[in-house]
C-alpha positions in Angstrom: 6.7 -39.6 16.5 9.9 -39.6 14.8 12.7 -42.1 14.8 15.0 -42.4 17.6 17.7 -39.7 17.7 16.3 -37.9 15.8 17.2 -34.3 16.9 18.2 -31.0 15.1 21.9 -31.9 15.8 21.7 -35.2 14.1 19.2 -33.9 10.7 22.1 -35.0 8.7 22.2 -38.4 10.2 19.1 -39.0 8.8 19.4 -38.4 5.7 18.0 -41.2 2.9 16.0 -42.8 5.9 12.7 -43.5 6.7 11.4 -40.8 9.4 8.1 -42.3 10.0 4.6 -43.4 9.2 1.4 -41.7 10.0 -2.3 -43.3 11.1 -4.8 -43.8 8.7 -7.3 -41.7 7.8 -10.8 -42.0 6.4 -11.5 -39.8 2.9 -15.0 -40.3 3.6 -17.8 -38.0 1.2 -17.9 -35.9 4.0 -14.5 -34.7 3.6 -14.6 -34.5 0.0 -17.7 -32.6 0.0 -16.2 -30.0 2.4 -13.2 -29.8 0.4 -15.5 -29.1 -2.5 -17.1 -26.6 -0.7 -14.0 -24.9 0.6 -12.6 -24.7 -3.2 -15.1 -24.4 -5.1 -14.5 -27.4 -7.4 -17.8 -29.2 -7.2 -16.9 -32.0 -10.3 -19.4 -34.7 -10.7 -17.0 -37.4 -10.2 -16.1 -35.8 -6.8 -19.7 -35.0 -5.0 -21.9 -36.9 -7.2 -22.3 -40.0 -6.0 -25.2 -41.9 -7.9 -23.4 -40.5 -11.3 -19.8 -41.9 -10.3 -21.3 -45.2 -9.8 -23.0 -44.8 -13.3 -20.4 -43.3 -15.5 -16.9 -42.8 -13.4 -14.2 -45.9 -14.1 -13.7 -46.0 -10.3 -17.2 -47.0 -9.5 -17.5 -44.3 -7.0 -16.5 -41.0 -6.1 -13.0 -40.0 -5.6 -11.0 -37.5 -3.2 -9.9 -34.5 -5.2 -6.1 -34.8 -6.1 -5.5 -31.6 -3.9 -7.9 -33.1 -1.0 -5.3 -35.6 -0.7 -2.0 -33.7 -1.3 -3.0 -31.4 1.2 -3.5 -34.3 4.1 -0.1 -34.9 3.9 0.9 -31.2 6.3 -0.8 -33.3 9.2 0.4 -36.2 8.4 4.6 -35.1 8.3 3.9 -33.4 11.3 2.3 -36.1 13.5 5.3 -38.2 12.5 7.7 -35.3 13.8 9.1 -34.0 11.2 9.9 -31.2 13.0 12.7 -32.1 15.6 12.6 -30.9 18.9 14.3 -27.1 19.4 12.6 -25.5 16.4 10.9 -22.6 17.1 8.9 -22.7 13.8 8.6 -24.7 11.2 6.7 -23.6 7.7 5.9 -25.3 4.7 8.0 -24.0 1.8 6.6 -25.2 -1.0 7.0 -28.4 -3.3 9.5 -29.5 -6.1 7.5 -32.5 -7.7 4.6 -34.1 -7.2 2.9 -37.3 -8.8 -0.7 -38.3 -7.9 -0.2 -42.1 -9.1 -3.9 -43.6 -8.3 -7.4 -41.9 -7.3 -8.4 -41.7 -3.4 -11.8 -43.8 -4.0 -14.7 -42.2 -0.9 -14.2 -44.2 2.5 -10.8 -45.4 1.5 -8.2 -45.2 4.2 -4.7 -43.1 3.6 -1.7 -43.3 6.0 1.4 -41.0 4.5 5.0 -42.1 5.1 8.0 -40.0 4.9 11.9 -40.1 4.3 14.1 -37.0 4.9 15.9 -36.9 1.3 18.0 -33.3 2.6 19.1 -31.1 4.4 20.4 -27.5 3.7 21.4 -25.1 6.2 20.5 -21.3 5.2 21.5 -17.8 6.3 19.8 -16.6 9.6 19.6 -20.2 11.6 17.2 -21.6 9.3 17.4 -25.0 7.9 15.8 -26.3 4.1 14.4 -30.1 4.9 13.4 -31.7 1.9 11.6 -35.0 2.3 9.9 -37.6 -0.3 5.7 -37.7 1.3 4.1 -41.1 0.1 0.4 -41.1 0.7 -0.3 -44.5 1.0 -4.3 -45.9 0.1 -4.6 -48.8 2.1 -5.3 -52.6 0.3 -4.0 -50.8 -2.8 -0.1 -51.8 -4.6 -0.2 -47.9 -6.0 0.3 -44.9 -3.7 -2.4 -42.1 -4.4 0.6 -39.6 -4.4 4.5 -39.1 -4.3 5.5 -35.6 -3.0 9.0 -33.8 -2.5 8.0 -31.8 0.5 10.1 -28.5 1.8 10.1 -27.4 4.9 11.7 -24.4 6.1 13.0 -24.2 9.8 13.9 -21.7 12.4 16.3 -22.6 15.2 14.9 -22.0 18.6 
């Protein structure tokens, strides 16, 4: 849930603050096998497992950089992103994204958000742009730094 106050008529209020933190989540092999699956990238040092802990640096497998990245749409919504009054909300894309330190199997992630803009548009619409942390838990380095956009559409 967002912060308090935090509403379509005060977005702007919130600017440069932090808008929440998500729960963790498990990247167990499980998930990274089905995100193999669902891709089609089946690298060693993802679904292999007795090879990773031969040859891979991290000892283990690791979440695909995308397998990650793509938790974060769950994770900006179940902090509430979206303010109440918004008919629809979309993803609109990215400007920049790092991926700062590999997602090792059964590590937990958590993301955490701050709203870094907001532009209104023609038609009601309204351009949030937000910096999406995802967070590996025990670990100094995130696994990824995002600038999110999210269009959305007054009620």
């Amino acid at each position: 849930m967002a912060v308090n106050g935090y509403s379509l008529t005060t977005l702007n209020q919130f600017v440069g603050q932090e808008i929440g933190v998500s729960e963790w989540v498990t990247v167990d092999q499980e998930r990274i096998y089905q995100f193999a699956d669902s891709t089609g990238d089946h690298q060693w040092i993802h679904v292999d497992v007795e090879r990773a802990k031969r040859e891979s640096p991290f000892q283990k497998t690791i979440a695909h950089g995308f397998l990650s990245l793509s938790l974060l749409a769950g994770m900006v919504m179940e902090i509430g992103i979206v303010p109440p009054g918004v008919a629809q909300a979309l993803n609109y894309g990215l400007d920049r994204v790092r991926f700062m330190a590999p997602v090792r199997a059964g590590k937990r992630v958590r993301g955490r958000v701050v709203l870094q803009s907001v532009e209104e548009q023609k038609g009601g619409r309204i351009l949030l742009k937000t910096t999406s942390t995802l967070e590996i838990e025990g670990e100094d380095k995130p696994a990824l730094v995002a600038e999110m956009l999210s269009m959305l559409m007054r009620g």
